[in-house]
Backbone as JSON Lines, residues from 0, in Angstrom:
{"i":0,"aa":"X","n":[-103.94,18.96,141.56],"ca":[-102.65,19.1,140.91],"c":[-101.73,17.97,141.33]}
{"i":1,"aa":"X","n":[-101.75,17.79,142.73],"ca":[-100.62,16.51,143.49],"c":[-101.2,15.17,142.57]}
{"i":2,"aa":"X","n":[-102.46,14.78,142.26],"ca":[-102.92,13.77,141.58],"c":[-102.49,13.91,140.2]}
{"i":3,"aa":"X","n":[-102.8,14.68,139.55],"ca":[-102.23,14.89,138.46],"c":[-100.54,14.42,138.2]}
{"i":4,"aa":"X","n":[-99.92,15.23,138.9],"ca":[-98.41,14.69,138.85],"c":[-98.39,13.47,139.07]}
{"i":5,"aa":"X","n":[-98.79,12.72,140.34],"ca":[-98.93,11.64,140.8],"c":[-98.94,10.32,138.76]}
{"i":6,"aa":"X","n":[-99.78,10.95,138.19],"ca":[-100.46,10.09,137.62],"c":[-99.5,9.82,136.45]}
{"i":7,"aa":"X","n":[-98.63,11.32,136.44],"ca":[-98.06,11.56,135.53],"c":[-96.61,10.86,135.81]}
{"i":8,"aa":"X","n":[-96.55,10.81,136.62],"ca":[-95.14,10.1,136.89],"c":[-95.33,8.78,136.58]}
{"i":9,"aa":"X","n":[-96.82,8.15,137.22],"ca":[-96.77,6.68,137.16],"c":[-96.66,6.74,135.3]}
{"i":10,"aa":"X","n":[-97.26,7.34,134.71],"ca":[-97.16,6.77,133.09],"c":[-95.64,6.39,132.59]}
{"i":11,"aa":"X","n":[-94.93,7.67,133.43],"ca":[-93.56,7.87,133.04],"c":[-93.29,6.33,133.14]}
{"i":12,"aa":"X","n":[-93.39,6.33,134.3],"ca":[-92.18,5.13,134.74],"c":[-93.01,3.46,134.32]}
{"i":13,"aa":"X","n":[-94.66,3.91,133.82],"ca":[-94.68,2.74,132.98],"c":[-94.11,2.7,131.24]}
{"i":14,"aa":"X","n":[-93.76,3.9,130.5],"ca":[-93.16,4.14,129.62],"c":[-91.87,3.39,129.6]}
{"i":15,"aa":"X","n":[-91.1,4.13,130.72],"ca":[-89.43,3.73,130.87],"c":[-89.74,1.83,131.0]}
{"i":16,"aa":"X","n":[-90.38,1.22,132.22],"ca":[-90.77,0.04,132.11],"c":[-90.86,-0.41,130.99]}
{"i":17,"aa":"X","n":[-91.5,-0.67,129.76],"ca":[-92.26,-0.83,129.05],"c":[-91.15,-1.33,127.84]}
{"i":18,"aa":"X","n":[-90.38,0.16,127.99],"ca":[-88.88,-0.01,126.81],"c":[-88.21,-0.92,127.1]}
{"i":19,"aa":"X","n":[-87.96,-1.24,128.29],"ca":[-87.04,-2.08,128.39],"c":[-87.32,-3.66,127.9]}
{"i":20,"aa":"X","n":[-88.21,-4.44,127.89],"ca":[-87.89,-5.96,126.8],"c":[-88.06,-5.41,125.29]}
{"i":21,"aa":"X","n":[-87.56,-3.48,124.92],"ca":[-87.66,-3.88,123.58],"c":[-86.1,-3.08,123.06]}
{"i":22,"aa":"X","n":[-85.24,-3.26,124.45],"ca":[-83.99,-2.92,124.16],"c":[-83.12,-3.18,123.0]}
{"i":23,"aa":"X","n":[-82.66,-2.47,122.62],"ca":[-81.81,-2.87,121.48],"c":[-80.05,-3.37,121.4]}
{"i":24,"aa":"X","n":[-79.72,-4.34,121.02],"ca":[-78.54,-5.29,121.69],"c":[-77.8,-5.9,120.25]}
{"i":25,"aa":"X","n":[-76.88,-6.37,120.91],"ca":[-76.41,-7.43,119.78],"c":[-76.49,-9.26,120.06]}
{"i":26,"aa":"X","n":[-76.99,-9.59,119.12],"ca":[-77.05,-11.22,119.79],"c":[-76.07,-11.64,118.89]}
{"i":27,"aa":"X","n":[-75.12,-12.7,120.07],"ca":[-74.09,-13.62,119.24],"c":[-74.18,-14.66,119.45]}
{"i":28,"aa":"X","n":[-74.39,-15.9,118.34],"ca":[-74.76,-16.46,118.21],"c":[-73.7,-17.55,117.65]}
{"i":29,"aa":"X","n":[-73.24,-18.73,117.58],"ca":[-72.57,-19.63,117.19],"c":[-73.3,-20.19,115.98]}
{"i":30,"aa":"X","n":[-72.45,-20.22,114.98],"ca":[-72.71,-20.88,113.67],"c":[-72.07,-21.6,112.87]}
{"i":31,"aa":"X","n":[-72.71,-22.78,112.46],"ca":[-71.78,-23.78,111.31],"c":[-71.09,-23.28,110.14]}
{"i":32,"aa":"X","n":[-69.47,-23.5,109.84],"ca":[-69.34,-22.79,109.0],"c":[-69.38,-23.68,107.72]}
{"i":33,"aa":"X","n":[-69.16,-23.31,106.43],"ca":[-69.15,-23.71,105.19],"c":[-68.43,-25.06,105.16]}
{"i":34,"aa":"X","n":[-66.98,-24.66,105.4],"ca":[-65.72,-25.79,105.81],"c":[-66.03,-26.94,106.73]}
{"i":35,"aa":"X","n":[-67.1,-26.88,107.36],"ca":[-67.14,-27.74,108.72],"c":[-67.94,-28.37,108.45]}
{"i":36,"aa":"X","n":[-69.35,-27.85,107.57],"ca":[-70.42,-28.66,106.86],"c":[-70.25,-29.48,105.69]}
{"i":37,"aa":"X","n":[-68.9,-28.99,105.27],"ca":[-68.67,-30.23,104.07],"c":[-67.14,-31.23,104.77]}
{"i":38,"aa":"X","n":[-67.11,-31.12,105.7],"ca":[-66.67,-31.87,106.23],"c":[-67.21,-33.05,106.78]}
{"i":39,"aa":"X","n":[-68.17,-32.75,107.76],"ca":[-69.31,-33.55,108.33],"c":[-70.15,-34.15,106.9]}
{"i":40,"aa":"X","n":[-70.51,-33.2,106.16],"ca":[-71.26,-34.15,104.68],"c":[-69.97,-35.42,104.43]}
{"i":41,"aa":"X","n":[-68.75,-34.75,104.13],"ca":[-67.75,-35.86,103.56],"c":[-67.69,-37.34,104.77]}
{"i":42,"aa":"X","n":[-67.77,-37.09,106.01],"ca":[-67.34,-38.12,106.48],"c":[-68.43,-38.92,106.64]}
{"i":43,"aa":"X","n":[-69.62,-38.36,106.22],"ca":[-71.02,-39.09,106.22],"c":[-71.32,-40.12,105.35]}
{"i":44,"aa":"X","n":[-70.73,-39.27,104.08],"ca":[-71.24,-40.2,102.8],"c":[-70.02,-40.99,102.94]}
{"i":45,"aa":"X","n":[-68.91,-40.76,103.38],"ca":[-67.64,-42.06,103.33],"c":[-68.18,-42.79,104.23]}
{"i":46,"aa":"X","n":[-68.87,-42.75,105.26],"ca":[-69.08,-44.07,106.26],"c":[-69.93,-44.69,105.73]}
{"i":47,"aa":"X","n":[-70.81,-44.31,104.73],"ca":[-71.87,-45.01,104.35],"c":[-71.5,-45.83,102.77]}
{"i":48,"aa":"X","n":[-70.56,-45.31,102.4],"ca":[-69.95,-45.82,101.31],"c":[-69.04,-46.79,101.95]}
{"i":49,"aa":"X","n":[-68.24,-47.04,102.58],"ca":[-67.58,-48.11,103.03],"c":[-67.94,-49.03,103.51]}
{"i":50,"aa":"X","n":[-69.42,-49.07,103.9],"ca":[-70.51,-49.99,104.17],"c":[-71.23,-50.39,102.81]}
{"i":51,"aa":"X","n":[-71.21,-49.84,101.7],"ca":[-71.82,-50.51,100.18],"c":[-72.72,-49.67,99.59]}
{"i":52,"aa":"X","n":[-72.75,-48.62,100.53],"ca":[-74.62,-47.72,100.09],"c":[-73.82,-46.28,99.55]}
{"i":53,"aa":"X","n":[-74.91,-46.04,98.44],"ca":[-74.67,-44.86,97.76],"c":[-75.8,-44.03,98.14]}
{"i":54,"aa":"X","n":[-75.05,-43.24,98.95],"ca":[-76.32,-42.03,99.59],"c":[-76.27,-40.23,99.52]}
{"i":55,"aa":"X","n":[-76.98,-40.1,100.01],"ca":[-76.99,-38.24,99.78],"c":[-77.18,-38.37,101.35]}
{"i":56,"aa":"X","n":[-76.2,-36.6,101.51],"ca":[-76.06,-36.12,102.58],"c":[-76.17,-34.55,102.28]}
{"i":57,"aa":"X","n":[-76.94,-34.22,103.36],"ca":[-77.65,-32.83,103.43],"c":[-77.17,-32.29,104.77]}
{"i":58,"aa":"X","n":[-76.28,-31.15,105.12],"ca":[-76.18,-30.16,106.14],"c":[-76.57,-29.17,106.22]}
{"i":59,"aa":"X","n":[-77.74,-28.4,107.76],"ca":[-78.16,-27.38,107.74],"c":[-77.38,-26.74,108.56]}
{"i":60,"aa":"X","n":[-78.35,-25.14,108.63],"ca":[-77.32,-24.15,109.08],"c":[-78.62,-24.13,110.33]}
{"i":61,"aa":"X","n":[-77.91,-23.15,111.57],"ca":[-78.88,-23.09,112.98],"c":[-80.31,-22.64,112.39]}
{"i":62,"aa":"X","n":[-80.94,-22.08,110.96],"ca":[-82.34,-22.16,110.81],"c":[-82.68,-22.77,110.15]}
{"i":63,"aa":"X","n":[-82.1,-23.91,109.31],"ca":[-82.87,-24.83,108.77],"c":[-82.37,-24.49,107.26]}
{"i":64,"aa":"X","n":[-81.5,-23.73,106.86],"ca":[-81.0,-23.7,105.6],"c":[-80.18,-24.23,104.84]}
{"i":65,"aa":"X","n":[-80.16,-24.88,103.72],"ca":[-78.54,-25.98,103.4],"c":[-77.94,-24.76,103.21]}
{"i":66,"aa":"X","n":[-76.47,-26.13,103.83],"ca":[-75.55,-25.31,103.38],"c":[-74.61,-26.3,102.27]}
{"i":67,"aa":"X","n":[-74.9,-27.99,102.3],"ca":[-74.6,-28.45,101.78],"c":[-75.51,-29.46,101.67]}
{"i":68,"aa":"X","n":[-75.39,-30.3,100.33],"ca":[-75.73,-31.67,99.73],"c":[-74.9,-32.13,98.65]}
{"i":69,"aa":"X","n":[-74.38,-33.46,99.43],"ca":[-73.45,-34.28,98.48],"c":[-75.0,-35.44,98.14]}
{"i":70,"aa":"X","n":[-74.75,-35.52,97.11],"ca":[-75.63,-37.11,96.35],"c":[-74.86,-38.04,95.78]}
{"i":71,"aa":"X","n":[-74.14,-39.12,96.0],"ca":[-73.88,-39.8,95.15],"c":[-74.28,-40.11,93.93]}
{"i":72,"aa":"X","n":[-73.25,-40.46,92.53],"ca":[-73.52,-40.45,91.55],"c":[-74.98,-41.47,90.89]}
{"i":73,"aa":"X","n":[-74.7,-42.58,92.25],"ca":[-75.33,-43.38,92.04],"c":[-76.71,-43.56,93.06]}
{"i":74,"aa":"X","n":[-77.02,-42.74,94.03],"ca":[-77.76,-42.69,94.56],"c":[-79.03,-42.45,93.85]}
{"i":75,"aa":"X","n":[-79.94,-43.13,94.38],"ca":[-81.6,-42.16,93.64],"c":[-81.44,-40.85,93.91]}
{"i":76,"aa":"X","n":[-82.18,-40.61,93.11],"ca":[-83.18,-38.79,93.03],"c":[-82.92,-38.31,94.38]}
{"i":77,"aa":"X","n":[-84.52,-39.04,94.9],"ca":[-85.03,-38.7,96.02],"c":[-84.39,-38.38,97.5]}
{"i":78,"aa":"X","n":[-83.36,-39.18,97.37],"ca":[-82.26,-39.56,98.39],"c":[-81.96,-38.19,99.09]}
{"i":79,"aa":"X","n":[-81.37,-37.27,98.21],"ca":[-80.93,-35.74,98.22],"c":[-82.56,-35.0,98.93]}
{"i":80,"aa":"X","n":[-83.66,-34.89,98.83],"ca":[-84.66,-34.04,99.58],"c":[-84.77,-35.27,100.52]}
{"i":81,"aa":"X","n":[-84.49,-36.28,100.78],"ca":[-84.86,-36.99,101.99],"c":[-84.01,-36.66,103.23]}
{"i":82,"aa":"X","n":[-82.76,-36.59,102.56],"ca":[-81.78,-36.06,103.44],"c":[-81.63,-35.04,103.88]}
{"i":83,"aa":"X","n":[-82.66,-33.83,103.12],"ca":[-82.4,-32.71,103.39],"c":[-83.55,-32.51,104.48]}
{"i":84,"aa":"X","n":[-84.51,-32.96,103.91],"ca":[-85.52,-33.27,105.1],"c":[-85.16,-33.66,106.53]}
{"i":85,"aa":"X","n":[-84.46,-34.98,106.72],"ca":[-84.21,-35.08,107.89],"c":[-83.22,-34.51,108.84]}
{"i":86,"aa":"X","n":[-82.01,-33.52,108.05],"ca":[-81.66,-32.66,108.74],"c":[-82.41,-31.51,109.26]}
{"i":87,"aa":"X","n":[-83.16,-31.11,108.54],"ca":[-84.23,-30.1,108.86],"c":[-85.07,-30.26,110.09]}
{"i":88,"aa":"X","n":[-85.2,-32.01,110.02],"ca":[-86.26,-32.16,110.89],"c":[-85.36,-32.53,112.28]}
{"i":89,"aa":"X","n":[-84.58,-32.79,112.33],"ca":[-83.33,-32.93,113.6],"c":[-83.26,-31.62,114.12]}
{"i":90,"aa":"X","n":[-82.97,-30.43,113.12],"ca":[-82.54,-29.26,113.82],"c":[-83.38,-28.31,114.29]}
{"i":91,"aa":"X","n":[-85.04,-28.68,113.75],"ca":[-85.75,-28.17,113.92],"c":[-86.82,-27.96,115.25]}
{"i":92,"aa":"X","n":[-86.41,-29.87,115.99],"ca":[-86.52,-30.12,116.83],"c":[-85.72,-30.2,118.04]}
{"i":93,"aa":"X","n":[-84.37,-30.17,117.5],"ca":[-83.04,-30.47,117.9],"c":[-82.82,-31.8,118.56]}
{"i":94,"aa":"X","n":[-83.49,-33.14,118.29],"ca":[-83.54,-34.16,118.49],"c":[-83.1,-35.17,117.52]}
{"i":95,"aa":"X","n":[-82.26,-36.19,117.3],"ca":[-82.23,-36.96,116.34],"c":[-83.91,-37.96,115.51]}
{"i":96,"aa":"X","n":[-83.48,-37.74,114.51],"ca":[-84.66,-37.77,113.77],"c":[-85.33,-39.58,114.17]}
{"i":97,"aa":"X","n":[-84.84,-40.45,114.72],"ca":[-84.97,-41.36,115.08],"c":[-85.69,-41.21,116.54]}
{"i":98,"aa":"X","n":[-85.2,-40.03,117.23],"ca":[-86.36,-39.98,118.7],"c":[-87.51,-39.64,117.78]}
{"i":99,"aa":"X","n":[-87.55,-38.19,116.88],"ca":[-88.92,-37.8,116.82],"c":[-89.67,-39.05,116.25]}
{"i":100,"aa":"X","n":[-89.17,-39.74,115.64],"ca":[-90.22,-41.05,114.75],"c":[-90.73,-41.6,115.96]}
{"i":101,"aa":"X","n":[-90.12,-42.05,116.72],"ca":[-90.59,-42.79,118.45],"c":[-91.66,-41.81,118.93]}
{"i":102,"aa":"X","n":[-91.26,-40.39,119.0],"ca":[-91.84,-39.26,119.72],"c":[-93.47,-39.76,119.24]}
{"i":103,"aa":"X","n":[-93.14,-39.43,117.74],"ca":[-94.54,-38.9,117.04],"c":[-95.54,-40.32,117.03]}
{"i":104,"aa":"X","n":[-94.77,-41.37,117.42],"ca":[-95.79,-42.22,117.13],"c":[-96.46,-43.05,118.67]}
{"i":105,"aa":"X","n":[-95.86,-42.79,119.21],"ca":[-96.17,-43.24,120.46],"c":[-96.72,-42.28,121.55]}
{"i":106,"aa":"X","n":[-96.81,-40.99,120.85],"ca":[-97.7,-40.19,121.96],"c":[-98.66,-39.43,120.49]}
{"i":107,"aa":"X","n":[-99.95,-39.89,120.87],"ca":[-100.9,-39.11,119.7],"c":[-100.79,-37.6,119.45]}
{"i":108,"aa":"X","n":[-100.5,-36.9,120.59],"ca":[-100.39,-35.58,120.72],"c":[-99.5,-34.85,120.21]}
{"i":109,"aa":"X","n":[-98.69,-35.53,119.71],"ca":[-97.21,-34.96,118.75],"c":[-97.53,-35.69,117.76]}
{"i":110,"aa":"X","n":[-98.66,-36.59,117.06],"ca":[-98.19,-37.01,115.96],"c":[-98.5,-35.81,114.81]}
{"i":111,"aa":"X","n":[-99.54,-35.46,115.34],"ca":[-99.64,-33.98,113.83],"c":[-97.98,-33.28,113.54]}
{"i":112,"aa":"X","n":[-97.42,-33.23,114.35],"ca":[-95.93,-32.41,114.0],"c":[-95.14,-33.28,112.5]}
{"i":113,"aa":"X","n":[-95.19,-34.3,112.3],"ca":[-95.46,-34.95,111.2],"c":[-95.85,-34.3,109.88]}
{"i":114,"aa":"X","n":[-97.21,-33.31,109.95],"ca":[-97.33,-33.01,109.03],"c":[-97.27,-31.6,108.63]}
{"i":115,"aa":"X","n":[-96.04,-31.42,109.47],"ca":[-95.81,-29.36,108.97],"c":[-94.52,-29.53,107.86]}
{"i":116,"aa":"X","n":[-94.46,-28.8,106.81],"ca":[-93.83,-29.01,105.76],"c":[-92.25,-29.01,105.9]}
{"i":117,"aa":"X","n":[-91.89,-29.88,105.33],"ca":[-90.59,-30.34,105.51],"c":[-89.74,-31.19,106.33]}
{"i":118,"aa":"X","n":[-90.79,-31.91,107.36],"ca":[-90.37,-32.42,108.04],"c":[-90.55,-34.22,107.81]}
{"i":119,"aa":"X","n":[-89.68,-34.74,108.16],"ca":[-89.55,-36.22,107.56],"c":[-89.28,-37.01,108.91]}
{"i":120,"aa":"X","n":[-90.16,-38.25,109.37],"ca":[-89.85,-38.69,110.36],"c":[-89.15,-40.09,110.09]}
{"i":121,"aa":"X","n":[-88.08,-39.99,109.67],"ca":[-87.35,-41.48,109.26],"c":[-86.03,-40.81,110.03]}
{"i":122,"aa":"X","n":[-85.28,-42.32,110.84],"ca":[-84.17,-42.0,111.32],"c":[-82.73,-41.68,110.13]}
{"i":123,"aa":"X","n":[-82.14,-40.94,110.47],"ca":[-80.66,-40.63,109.87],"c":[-80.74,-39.11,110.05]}
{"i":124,"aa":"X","n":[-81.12,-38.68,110.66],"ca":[-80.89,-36.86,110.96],"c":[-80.19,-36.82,112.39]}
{"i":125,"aa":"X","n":[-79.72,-35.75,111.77],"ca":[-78.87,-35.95,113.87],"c":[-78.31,-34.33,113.95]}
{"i":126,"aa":"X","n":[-79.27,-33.27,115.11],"ca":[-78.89,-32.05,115.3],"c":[-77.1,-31.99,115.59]}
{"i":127,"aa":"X","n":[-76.6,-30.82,115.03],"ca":[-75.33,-30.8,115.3],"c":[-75.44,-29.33,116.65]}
{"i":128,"aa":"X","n":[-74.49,-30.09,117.78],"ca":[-74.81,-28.97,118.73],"c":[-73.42,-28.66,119.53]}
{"i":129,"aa":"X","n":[-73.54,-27.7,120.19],"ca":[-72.15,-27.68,121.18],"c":[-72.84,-26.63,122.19]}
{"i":130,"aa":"X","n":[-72.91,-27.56,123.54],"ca":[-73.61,-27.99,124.41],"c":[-74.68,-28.16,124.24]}
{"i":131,"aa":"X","n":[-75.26,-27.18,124.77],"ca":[-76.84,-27.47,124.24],"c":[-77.23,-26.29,123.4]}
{"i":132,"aa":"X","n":[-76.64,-25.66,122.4],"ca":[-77.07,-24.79,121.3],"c":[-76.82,-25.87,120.27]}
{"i":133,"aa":"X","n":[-77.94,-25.59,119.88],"ca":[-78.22,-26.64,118.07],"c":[-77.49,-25.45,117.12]}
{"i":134,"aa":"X","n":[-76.74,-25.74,116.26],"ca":[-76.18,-25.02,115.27],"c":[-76.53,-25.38,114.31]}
{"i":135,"aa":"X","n":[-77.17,-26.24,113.38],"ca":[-77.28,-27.07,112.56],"c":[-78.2,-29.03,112.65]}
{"i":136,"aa":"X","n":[-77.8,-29.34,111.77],"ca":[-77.76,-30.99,111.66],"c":[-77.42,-30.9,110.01]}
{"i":137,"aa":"X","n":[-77.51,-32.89,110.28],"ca":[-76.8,-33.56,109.26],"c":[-77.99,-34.16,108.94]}
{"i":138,"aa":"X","n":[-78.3,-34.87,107.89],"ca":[-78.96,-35.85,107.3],"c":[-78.71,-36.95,105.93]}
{"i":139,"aa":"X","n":[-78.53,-37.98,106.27],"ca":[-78.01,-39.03,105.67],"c":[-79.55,-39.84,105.43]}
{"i":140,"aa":"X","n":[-79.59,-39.89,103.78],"ca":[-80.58,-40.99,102.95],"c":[-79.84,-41.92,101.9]}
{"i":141,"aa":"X","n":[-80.56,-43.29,101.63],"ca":[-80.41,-43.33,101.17],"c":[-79.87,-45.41,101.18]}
{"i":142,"aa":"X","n":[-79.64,-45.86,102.64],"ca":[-79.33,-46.91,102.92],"c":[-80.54,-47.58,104.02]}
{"i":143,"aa":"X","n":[-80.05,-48.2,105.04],"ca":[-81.07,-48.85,106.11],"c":[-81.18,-47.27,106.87]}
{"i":144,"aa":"X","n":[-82.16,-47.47,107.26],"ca":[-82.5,-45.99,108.82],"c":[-81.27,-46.68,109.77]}
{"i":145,"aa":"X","n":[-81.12,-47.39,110.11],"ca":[-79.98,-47.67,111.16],"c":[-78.54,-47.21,111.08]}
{"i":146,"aa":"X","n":[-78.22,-47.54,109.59],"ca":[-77.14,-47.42,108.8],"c":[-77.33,-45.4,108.38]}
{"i":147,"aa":"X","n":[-78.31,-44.98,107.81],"ca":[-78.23,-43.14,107.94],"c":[-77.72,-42.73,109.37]}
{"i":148,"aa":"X","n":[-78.71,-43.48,110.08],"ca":[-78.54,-42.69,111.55],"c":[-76.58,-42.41,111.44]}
{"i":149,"aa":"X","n":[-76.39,-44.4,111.78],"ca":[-74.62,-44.13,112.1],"c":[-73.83,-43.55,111.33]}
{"i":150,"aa":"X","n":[-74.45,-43.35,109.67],"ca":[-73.39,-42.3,109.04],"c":[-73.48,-40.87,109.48]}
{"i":151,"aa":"X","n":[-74.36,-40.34,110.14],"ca":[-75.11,-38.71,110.39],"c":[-74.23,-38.99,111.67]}
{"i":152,"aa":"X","n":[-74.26,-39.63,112.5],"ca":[-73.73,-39.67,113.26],"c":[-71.9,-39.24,113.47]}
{"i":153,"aa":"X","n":[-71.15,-40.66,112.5],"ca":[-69.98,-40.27,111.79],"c":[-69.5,-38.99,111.27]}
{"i":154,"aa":"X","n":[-70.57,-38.93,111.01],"ca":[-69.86,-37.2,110.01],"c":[-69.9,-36.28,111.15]}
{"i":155,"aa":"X","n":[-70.72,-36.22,112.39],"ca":[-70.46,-35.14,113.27],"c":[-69.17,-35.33,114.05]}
{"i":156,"aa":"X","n":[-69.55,-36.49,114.61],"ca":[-67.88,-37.13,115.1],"c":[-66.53,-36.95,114.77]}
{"i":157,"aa":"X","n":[-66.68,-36.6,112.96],"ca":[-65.46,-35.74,112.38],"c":[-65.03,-34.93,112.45]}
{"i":158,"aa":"X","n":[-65.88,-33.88,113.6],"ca":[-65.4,-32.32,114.24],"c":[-66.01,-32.33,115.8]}
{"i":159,"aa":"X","n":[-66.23,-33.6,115.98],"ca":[-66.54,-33.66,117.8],"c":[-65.51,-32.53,118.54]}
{"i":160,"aa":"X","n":[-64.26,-32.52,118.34],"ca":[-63.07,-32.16,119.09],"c":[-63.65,-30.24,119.08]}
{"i":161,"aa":"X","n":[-64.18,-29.97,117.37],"ca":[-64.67,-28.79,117.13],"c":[-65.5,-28.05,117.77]}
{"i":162,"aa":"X","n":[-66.43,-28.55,118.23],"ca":[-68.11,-28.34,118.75],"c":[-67.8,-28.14,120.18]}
{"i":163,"aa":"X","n":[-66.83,-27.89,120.67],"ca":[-66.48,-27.28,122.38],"c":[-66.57,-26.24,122.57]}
């Protein structure tokens, strides 16, 4: 009988154990809002327009969802899923899309990441974060990779003061 209980208790208290990593909680979470993503789009495509280039700019949300794309009138097609791509692929990694191109090509072992869908390894993506939570990114196509990068760049810089 003492074994019995014995045994019965241990189940208990691996039961009670057990519940607990499947507690139920609220997670809060920081997120880009609507206003802030077409902000960052606007100051993107103006930096890149005041330099001569007609480009598309794509902002995601912390999972990888637009929330915006500006294309210039005059931009190509393609410009708009390139951009959307490389925000995707910034936030997905939370690295600017210019490390992962370095990443993927200079260590063989990351280059397959390359080929999971949606991801674009050309620089002009740049995770949008405040500290180290990724909330988003930006992605700018459509001019030089040097020239996306510094407009993706620009447009976050337009709510730096924000992201604290």
């Amino acid at each position: 009988m003492r074994q019995t209980w014995k045994m019965v208790a241990g189940i208990g208290l691996a039961i009670v154990a057990s519940e607990r990593p499947f507690a139920q909680g609220v997670v809060m979470q920081r997120n880009l809002s609507l206003g802030m993503a077409r902000t960052i789009a606007d100051a993107a495509q103006a930096e890149c327009k005041s330099k001569g280039y007609n480009t598309s700019v794509a902002v995601v949300d912390r999972a990888g969802q637009v929330l915006v794309i500006l294309r210039d009138e005059q931009a190509t097609a393609q410009t708009a899923e390139m951009a959307r791509r490389k925000a995707y692929t910034a936030r997905m990694f939370r690295i600017p899309t210019l490390e992962f191109q370095k990443r993927t090509e200079e260590d063989q072992g990351r280059a397959a990441q390359r080929d999971l869908s949606d991801i674009l390894a050309l620089s002009g993506g740049v995770p949008i974060q405040v500290g180290t939570d990724t909330i988003g990114a930006v992605g700018s196509a459509g001019s030089t990779l040097e020239t996306d990068d510094a407009c993706a760049r620009a447009g976050i810089a337009k709510v730096a003061g924000l992201l604290k």
